[in-house]
C-alpha atoms as a printed R data frame, in Angstrom:
    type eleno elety resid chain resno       x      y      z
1   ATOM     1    CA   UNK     A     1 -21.596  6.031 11.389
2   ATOM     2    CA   UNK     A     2 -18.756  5.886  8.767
3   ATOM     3    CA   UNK     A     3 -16.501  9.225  8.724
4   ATOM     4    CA   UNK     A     4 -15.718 10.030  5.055
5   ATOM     5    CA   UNK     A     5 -13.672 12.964  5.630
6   ATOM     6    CA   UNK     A     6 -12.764 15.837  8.919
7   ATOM     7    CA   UNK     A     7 -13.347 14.599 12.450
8   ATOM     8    CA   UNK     A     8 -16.507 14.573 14.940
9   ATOM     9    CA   UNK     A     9 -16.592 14.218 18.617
10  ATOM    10    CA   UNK     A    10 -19.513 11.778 19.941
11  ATOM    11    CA   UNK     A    11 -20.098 11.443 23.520
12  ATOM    12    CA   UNK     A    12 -22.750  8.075 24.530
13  ATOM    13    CA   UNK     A    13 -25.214  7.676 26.878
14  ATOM    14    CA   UNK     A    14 -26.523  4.007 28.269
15  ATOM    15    CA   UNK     A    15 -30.553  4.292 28.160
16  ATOM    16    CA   UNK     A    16 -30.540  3.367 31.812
17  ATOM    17    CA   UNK     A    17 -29.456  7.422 32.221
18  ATOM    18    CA   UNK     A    18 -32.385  8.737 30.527
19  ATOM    19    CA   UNK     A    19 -34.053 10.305 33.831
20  ATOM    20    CA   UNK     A    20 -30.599 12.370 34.446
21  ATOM    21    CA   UNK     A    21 -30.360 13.492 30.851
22  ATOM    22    CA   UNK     A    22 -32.931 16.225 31.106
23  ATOM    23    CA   UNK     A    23 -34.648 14.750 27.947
24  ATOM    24    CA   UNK     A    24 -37.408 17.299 26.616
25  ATOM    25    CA   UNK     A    25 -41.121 15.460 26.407
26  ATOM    26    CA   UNK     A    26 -42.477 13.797 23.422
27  ATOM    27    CA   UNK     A    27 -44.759 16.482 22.476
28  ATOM    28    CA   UNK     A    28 -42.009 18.862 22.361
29  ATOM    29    CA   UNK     A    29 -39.961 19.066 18.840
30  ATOM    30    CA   UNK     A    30 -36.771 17.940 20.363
31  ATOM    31    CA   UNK     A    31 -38.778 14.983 21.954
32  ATOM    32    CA   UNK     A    32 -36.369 12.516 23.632
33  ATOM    33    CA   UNK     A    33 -33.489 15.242 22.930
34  ATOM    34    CA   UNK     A    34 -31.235 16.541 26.001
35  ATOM    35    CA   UNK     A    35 -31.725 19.913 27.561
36  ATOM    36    CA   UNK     A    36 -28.598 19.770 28.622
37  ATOM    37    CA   UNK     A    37 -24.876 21.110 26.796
38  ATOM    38    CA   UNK     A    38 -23.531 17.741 27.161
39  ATOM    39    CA   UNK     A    39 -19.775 19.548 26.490
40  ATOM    40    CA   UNK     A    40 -20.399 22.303 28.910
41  ATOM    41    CA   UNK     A    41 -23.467 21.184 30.987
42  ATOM    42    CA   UNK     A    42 -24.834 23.562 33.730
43  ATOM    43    CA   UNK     A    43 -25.173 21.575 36.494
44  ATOM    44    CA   UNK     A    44 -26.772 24.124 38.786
45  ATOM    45    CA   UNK     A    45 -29.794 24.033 36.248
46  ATOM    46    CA   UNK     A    46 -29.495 20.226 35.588
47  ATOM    47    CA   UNK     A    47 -27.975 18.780 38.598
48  ATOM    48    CA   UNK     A    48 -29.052 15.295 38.291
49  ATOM    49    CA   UNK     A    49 -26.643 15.135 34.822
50  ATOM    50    CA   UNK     A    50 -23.529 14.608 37.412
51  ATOM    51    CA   UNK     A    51 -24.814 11.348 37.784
52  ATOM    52    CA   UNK     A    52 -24.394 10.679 33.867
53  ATOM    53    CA   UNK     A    53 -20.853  8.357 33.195
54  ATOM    54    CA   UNK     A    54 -20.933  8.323 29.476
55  ATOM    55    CA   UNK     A    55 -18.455  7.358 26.549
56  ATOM    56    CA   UNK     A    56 -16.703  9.213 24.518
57  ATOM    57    CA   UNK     A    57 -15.011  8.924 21.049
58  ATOM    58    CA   UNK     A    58 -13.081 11.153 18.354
59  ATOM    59    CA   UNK     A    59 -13.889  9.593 15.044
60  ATOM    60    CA   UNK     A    60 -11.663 10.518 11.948
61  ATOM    61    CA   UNK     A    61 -11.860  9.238  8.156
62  ATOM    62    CA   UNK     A    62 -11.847  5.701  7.549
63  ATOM    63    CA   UNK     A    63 -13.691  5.208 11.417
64  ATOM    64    CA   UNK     A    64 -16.653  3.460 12.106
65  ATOM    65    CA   UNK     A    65 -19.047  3.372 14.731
66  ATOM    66    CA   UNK     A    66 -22.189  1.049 15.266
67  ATOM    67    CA   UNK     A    67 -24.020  3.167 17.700
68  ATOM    68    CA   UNK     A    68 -26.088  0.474 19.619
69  ATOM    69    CA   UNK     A    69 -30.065  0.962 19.431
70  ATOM    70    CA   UNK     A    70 -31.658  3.471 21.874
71  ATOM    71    CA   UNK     A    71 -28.466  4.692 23.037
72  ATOM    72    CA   UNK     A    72 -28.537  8.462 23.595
73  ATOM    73    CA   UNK     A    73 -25.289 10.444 21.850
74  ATOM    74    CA   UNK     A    74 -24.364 13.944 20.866
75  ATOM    75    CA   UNK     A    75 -22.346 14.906 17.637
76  ATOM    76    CA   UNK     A    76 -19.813 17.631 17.448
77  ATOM    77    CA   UNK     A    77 -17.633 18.196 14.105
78  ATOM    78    CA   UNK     A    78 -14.238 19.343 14.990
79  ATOM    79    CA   UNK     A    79 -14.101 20.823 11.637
80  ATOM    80    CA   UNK     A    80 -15.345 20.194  7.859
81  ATOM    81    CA   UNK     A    81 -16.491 16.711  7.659
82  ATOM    82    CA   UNK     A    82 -18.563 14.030  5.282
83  ATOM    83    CA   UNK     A    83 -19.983 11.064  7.742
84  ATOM    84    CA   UNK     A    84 -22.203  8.400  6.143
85  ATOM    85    CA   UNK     A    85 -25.535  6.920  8.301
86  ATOM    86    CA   UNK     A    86 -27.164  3.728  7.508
87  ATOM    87    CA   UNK     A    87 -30.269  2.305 10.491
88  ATOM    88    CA   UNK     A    88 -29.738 -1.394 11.341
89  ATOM    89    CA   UNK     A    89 -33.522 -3.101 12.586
90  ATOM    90    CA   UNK     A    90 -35.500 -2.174 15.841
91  ATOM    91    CA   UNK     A    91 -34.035 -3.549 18.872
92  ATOM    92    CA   UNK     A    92 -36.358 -3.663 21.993
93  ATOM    93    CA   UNK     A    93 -33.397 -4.729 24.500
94  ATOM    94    CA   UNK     A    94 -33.921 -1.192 26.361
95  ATOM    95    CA   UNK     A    95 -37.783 -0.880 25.577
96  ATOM    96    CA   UNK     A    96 -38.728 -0.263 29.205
97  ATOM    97    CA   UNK     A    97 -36.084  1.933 30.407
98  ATOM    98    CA   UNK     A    98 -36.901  4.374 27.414
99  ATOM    99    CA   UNK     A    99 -40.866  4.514 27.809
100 ATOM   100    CA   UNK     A   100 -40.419  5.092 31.747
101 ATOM   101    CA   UNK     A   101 -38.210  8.388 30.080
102 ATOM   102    CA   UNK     A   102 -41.412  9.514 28.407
C-alpha cells in the first residue's frame, strides 16, 4: 500500500486472532470480513474481540506499507486520499490458522 496523497488509518490483525475477530462465514458476502467496528467495537456483542492486540499505523503521502499475506486489517481515510495496491504471490505461512477460521 503506497499513499499518493491524504492520510488513512490501518489497524492489523495476526491470523492467529481470527476466532476473536467475529469473521462472517464464507458463504456470506463479507466472507472472512469482521463483524466487528474495529475503531469502536461493542464488546458486549463481541466479547471475545478484547482478546485481539493488534497494530496500528497512520500512513501519509510518500508511506508504504507491505501488509504481510493473510493478515487481517481495516482501512480508514482520515480525509481525501489516492493510495496505490499492488498483490505480491500466495504465501501459505498461516494456511492452517485461516482454514480452522472458516
Amino acid at each position: 500500500i503506497v499513499i499518493i496523497t491524504g492520510k488513512k488509518r490501518l489497524i492489523l490483525n495476526h491470523p492467529k486472532n481470527c476466532k476473536n475477530l467475529y469473521l462472517y462465514p464464507l458463504s456470506h458476502p463479507s466472507g472472512r470480513h469482521s463483524m466487528v467496528n474495529w475503531s469502536n467495537p461493542d464488546i458486549s456483542k463481541h466479547p471475545l474481540f478484547s482478546n485481539v492486540t493488534g497494530n496500528e499505523v497512520i500512513l501519509k503521502a510518500g508511506d508504504a506499507l507491505v501488509l504481510p499475506a493473510n493478515w487481517f486489517h481495516t482501512i480508514i481515510s482520515l480525509n481525501g486520499n489516492v493510495q496505490c495496491n499492488a498483490r505480491g504471490g500466495r504465501n501459505d505461512k498461516y494456511k492452517a490458522i485461516i482454514e480452522k477460521c472458516g
